[in-house]
C-alpha positions, 0 to 999 in steps of 0.5 A, a space after each residue: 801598232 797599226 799599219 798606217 801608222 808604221 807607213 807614217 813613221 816611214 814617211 817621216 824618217 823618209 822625210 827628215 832625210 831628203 828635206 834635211 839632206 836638201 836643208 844641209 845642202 842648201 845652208 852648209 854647202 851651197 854657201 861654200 861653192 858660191 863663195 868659192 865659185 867651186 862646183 866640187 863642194 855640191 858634187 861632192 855632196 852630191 855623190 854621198 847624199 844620192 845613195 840614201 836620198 834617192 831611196 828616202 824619195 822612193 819610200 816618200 812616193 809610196 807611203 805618201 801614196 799608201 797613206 792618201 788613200 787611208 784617208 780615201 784620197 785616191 787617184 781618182 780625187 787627185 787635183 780635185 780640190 774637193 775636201 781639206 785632205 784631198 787638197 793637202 794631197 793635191 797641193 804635194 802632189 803639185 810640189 812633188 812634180 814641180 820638184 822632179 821638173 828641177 830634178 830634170 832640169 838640173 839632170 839634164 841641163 845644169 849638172 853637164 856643164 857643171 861636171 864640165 867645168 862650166 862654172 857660170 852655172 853654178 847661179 843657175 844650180 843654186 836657183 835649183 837647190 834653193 827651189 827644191 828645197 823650199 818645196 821639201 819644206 813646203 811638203 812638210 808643212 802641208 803634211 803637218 794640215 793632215 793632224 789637223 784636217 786638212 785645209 779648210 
């Protein structure tokens, strides 16, 4: 089998578990804490899905990166825009930092006061959940353009 195609299956497998991860949370849990005006839903959910969704991010950072310059898409093209590869590349890179700004954000700011029993967060932590995981998506569907080229 040829090396990047077991770097791709990493990808996928590492893909299926932080945008499933973020889908379950988002449609099964978050409905729940909202209703229930209970953080302890998210937080619980928290806590298990962070030791494998963590690292699933990690794998997705690395062969994302290792497959990018299989098609010659590396760090110097980055945000350049310039051929249909290079523009599925920019465009997850985009999303892959606007998702670690949520990620600080939420961290930093929105979590604390959550954990503290600040509940008139919960809205707040709900615009991140839903964002991020939109983005998830978003990754998939731009990664999905590369079997077909690109973005023209």
């Amino acid at each position: 089998m040829y090396t990047h195609h077991l770097i791709l299956i990493l990808h996928l497998i590492a893909a299926t578990i932080w945008v499933g991860g973020h889908l379950v949370l988002a449609i099964g849990y978050l409905p729940k804490a909202l209703k229930r005006k209970d953080f302890s839903y998210i937080g619980n959910f928290e806590k298990t899905y962070e030791p494998i969704g963590m690292p699933s991010l990690a794998v997705l950072v690395i062969t994302g990166i290792l497959m990018a310059y299989d098609y010659n898409a590396g760090l110097s093209s980055w945000f350049s825009f310039a051929t249909p590869i290079e523009r599925v590349v920019s465009l997850k890179l985009t999303c892959l930092l606007t998702s670690i700004c949520f990620a600080i954000s939420a961290q930093t700011r929105v979590l604390p006061k959550l954990r503290k029993g600040q509940l008139n967060k919960l809205p707040e932590m709900a615009v991140h959940i839903i964002c991020v995981t939109l983005i998830g998506v978003v990754m998939v569907v731009l990664g999905s353009l590369v079997r077909i080229g690109g973005i023209q």
